[in-house]
NUTI-838155 format. One record per atom (N, C-alpha, C): atom name; x, y, z. Coordinates in steps of 0.02 Angstrom, whole numbers, always signed. Example, Ala and Ser with C-alpha at 12.3 -4.5 7.8 and 13.67 -1.06 7.14 Angstrom:
BEGIN
> atome; u; v; w
> N; +660; -284; +390
> CA; +615; -225; +390
> C; +660; -165; +390
> N; +642; -112; +354
> CA; +684; -53; +357
> C; +645; +2; +394
//
This chain:
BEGIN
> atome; u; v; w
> N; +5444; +2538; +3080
> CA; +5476; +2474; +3094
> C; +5539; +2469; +3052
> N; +5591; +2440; +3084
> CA; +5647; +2437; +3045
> C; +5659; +2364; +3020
> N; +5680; +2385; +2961
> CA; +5670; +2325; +2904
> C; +5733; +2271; +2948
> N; +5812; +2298; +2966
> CA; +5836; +2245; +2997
> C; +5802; +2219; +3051
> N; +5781; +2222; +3084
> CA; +5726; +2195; +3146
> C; +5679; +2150; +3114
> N; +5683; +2127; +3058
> CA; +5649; +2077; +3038
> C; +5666; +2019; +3020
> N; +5656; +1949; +3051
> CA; +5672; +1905; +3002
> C; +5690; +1916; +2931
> N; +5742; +1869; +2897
> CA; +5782; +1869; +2850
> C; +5726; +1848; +2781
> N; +5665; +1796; +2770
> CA; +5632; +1811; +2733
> C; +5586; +1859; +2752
> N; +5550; +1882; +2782
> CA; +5524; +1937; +2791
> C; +5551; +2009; +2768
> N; +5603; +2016; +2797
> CA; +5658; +2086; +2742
> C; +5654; +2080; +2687
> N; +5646; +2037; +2655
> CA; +5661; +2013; +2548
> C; +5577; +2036; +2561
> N; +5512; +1999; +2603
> CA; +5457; +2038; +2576
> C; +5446; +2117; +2570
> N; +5461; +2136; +2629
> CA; +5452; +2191; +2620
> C; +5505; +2256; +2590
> N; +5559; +2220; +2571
> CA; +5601; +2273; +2512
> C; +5595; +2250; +2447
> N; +5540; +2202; +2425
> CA; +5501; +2186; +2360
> C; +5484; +2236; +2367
> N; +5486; +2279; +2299
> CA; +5426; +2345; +2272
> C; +5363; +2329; +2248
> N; +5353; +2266; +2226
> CA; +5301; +2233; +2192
> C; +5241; +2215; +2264
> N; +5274; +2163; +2307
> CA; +5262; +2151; +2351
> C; +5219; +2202; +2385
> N; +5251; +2259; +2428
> CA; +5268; +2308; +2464
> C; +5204; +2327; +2444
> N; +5183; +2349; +2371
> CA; +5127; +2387; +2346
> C; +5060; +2349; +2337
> N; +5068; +2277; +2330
> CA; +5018; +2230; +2344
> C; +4979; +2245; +2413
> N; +5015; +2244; +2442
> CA; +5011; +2219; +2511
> C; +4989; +2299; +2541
> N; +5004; +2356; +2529
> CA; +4992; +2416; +2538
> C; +4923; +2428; +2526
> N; +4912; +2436; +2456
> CA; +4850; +2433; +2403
> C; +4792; +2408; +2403
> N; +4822; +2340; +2449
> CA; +4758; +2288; +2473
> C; +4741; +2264; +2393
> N; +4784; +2269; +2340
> CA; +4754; +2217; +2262
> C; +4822; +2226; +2231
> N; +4791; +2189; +2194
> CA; +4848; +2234; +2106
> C; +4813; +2283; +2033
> N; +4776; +2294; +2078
> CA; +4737; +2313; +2000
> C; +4751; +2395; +1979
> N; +4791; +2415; +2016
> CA; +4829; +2472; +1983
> C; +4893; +2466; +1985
> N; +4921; +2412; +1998
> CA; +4999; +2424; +1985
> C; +5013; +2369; +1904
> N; +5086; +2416; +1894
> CA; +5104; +2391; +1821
> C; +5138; +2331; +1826
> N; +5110; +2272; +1767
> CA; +5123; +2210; +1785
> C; +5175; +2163; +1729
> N; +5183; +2250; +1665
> CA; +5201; +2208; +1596
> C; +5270; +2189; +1607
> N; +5294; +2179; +1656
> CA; +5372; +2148; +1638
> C; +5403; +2103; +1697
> N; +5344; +2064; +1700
> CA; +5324; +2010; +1790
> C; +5279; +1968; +1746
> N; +5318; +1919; +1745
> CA; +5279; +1859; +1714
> C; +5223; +1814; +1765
> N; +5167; +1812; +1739
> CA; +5108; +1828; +1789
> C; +5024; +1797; +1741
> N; +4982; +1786; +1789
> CA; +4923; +1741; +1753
> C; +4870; +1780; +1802
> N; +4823; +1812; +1776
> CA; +4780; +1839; +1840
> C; +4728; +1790; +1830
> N; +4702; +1779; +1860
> CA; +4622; +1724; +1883
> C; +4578; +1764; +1877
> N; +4580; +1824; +1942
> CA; +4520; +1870; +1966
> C; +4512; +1929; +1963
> N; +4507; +1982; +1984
> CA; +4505; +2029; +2027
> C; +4553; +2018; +2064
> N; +4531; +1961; +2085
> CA; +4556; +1960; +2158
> C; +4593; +1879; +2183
> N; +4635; +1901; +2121
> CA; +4692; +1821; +2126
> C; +4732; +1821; +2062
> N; +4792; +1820; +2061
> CA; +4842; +1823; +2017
> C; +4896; +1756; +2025
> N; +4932; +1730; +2000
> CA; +4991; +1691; +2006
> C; +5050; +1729; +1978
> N; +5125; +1735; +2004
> CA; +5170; +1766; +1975
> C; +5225; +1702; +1974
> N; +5268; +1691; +1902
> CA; +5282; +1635; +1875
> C; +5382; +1670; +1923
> N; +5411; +1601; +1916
> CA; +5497; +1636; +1923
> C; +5510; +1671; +1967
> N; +5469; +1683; +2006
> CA; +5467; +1763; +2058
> C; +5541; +1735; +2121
> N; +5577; +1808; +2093
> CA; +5651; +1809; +2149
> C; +5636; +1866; +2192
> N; +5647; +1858; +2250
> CA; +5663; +1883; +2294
> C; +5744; +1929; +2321
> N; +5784; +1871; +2300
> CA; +5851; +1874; +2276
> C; +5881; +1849; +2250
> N; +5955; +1847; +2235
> CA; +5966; +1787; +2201
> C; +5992; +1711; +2234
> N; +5975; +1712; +2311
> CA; +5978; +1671; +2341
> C; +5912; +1620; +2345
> N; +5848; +1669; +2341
> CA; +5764; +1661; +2379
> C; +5723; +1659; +2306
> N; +5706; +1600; +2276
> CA; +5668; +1620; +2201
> C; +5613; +1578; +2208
> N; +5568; +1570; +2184
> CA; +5516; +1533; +2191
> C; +5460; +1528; +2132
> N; +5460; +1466; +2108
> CA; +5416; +1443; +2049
> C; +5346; +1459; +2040
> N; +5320; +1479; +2104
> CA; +5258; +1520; +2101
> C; +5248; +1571; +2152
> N; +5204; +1619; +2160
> CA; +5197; +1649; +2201
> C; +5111; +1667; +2197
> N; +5076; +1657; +2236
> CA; +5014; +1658; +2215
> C; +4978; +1690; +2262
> N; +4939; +1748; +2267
> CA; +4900; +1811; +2279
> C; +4836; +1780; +2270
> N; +4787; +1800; +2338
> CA; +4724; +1806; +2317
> C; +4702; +1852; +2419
> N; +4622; +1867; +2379
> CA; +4603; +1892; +2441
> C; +4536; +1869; +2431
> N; +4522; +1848; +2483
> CA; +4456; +1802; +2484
> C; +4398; +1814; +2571
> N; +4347; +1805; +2565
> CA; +4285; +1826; +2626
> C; +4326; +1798; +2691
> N; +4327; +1815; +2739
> CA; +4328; +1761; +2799
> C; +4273; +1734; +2824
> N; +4277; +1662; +2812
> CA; +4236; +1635; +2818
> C; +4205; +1635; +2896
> N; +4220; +1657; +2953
> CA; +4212; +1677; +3015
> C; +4197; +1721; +3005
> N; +4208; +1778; +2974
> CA; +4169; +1849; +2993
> C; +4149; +1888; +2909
> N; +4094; +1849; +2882
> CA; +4108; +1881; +2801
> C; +4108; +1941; +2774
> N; +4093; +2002; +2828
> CA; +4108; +2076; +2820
> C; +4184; +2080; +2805
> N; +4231; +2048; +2830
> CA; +4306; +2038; +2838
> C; +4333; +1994; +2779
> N; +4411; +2014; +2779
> CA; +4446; +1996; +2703
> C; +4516; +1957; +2731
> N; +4518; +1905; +2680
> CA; +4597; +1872; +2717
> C; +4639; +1900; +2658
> N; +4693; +1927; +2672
> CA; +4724; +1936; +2600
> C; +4780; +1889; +2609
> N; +4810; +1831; +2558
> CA; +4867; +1805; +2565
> C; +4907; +1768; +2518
> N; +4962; +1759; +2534
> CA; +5022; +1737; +2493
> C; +5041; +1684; +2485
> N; +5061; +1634; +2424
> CA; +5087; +1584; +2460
> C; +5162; +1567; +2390
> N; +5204; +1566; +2445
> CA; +5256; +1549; +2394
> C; +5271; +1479; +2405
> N; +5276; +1466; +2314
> CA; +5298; +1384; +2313
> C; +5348; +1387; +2302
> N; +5392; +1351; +2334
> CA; +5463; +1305; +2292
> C; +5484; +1236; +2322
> N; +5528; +1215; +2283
> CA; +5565; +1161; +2311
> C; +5617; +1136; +2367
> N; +5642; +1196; +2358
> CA; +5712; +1199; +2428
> C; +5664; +1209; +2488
> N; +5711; +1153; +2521
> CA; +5676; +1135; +2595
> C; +5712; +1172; +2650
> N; +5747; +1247; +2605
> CA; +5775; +1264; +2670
> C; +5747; +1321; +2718
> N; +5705; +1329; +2691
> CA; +5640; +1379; +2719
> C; +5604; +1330; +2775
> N; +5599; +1266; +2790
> CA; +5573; +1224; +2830
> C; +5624; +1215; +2869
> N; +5658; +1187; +2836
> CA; +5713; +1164; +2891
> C; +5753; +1202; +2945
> N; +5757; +1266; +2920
> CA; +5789; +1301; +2941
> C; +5752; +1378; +2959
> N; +5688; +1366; +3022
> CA; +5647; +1425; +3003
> C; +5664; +1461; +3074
> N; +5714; +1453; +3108
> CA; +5750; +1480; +3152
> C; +5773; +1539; +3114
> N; +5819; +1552; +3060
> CA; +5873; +1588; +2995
> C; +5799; +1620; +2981
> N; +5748; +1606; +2955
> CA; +5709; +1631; +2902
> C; +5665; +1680; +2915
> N; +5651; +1644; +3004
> CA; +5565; +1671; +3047
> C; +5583; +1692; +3095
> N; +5652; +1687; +3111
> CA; +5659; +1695; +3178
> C; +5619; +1663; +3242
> N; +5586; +1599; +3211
> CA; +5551; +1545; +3252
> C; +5567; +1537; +3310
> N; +5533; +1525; +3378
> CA; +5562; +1494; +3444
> C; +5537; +1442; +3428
> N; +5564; +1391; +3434
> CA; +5566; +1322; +3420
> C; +5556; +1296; +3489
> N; +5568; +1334; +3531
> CA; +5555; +1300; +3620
> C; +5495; +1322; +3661
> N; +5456; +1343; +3604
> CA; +5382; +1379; +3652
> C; +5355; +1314; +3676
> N; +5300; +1320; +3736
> CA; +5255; +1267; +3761
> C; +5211; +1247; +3707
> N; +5178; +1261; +3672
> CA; +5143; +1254; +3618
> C; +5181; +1228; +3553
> N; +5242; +1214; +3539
> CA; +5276; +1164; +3474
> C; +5308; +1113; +3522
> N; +5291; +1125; +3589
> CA; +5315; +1052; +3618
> C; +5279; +1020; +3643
> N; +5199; +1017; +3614
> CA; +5162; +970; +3632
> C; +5132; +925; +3586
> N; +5131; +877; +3601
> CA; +5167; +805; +3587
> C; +5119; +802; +3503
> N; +5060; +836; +3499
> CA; +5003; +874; +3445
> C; +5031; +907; +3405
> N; +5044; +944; +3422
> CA; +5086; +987; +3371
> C; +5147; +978; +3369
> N; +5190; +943; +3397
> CA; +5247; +906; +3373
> C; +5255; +863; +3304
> N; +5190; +820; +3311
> CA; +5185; +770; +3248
> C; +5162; +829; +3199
> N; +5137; +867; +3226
> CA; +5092; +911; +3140
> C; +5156; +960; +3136
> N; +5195; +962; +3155
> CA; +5254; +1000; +3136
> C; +5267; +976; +3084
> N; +5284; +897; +3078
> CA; +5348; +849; +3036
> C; +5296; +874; +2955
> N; +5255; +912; +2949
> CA; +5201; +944; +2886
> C; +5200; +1020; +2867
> N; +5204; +1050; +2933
> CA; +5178; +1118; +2947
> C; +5212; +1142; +3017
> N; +5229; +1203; +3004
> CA; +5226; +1240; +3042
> C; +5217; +1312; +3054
> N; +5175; +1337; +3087
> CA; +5152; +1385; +3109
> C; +5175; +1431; +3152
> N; +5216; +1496; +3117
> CA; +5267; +1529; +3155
> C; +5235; +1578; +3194
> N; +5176; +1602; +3187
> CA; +5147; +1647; +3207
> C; +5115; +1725; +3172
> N; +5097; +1766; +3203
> CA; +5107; +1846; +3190
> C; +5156; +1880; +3176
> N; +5178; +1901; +3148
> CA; +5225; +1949; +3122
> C; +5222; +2012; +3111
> N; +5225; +2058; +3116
> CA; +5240; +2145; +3099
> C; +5262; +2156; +3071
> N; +5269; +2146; +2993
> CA; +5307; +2159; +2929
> C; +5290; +2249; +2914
> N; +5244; +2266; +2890
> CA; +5214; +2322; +2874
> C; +5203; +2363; +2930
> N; +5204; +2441; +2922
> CA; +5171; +2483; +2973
> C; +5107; +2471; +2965
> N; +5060; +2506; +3002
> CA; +4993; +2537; +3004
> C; +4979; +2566; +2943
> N; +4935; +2556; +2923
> CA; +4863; +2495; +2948
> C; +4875; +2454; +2936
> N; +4923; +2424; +2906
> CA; +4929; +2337; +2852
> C; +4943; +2303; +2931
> N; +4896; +2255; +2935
> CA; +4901; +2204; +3018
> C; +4991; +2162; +2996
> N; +4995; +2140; +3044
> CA; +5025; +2094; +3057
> C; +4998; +2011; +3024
> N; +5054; +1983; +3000
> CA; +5049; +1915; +2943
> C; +5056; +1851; +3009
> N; +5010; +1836; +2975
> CA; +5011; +1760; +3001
> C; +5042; +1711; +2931
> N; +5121; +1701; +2988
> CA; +5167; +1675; +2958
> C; +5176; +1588; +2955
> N; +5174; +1554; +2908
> CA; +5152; +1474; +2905
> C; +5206; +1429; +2832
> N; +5225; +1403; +2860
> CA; +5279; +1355; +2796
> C; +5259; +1270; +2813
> N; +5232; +1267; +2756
> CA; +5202; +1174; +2751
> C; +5249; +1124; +2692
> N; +5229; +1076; +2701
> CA; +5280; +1032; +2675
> C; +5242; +973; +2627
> N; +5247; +1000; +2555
> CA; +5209; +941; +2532
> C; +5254; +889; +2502
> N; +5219; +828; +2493
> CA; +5274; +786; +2453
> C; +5282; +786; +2369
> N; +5201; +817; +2362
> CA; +5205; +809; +2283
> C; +5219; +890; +2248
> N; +5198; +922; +2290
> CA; +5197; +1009; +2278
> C; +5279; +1035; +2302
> N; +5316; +1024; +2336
> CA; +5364; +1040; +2382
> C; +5354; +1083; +2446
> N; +5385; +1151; +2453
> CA; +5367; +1202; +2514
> C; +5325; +1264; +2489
> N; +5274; +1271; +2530
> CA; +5234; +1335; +2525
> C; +5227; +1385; +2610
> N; +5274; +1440; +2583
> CA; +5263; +1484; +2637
> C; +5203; +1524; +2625
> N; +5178; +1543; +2670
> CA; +5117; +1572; +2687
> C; +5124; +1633; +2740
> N; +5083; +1709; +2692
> CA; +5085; +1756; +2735
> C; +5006; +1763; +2732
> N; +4979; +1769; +2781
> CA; +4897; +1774; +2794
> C; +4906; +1846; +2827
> N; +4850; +1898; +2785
> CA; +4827; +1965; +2817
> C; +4772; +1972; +2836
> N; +4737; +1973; +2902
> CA; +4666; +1965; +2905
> C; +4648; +2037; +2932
> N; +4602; +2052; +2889
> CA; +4567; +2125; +2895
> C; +4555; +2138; +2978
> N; +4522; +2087; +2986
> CA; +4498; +2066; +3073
> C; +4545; +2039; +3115
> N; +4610; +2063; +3114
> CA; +4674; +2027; +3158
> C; +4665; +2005; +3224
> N; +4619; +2068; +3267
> CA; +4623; +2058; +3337
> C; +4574; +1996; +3342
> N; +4529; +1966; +3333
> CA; +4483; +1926; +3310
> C; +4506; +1865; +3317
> N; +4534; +1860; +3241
> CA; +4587; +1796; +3234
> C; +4627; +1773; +3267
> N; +4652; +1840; +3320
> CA; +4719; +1813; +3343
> C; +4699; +1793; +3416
> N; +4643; +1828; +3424
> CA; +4617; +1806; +3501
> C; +4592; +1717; +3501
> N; +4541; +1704; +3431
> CA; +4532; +1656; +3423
> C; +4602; +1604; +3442
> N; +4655; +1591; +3384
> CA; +4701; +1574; +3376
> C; +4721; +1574; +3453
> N; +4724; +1621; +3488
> CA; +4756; +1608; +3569
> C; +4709; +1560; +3600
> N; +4665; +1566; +3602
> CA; +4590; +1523; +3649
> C; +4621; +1439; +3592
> N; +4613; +1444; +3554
> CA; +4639; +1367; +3515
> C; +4706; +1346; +3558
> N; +4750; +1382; +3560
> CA; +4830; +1373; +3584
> C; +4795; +1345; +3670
> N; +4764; +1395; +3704
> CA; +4745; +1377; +3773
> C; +4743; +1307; +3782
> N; +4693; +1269; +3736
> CA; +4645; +1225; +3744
> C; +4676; +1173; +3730
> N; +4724; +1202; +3668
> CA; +4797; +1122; +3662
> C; +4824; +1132; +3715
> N; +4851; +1153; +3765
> CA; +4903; +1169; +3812
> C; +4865; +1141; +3886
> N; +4808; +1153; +3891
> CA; +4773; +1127; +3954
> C; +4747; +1057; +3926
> N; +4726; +1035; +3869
> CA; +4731; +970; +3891
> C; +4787; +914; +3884
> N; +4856; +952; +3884
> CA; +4907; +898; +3904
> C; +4916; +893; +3968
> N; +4888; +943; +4017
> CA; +4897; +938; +4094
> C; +4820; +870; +4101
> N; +4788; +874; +4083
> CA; +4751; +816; +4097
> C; +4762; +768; +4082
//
């Protein structure tokens, strides 16, 4: 996959070296962490403090964990969530996600209002094989600010079939 063919935050993830090897590795527990200001919880959950991307893209937290899916508990969600304040990752997730903003599904009248909170860009192909495709998500808090969200689910085809049968079911009952 070619890194320009990617949305514009998506390229900063995956030409992170830190990132890149997270996300490869499926943990952190062999990569070197002494000069990444950072708080581990778990095994299997870390926070990274200041974390830049560039010197445009920086973010006050960045927070790692991989946890059961609760739908299938043989299966693992691994995911990301970056906090910051600038709202221009929301506002502007056309630039960021390469979002269609005109699908049938963000124009129903449901997910219109849960937009003005969240929105849910979809699947993404950041990584080759085997690393799935991210389920890509940027929410809007008032007291927290913006948290983008990359979700890896061990069980992609699963989720994503689910996730389609959900999309169906909003979409057929606006025809009723």
């Amino acid at each position: 996959m070619q890194i320009d063919s990617l949305p514009y935050f998506l390229q900063l993830i995956k030409q992170n070296i830190l990132l890149h090897a997270i996300i490869a590795s499926g943990g952190f527990s062999n990569i070197d962490l002494k000069n990444i200001e950072h708080n581990i919880f778990t095994e299997k959950a870390i926070v990274f403090y200041n974390f830049s991307l560039s010197s445009n893209d920086s973010f006050e937290y960045v927070n790692f964990s991989i946890i059961e899916d609760v739908s299938n508990p043989s299966e693992t969600i691994m995911e990301f969530s970056f906090l910051t304040r600038d709202s221009k990752y929301f506002e502007n997730t056309k630039h960021y996600f390469n979002e269609n903003e005109n699908s049938p599904i963000k124009n129903h009248p449901l997910i219109k209002k849960k937009r003005l909170t969240r929105k849910d860009i979809g699947f993404i192909k950041i990584f080759d094989s085997p690393v799935p495709p991210a389920d890509v998500s940027i929410s809007k808090n008032t007291t927290y600010g913006y948290s983008i969200n990359l979700t890896f689910y061990s069980d992609f085809k699963a989720v994503k079939e689910r996730m389609q049968k959900r999309e169906e079911a909003i979409l057929n009952s606006k025809s009723q």
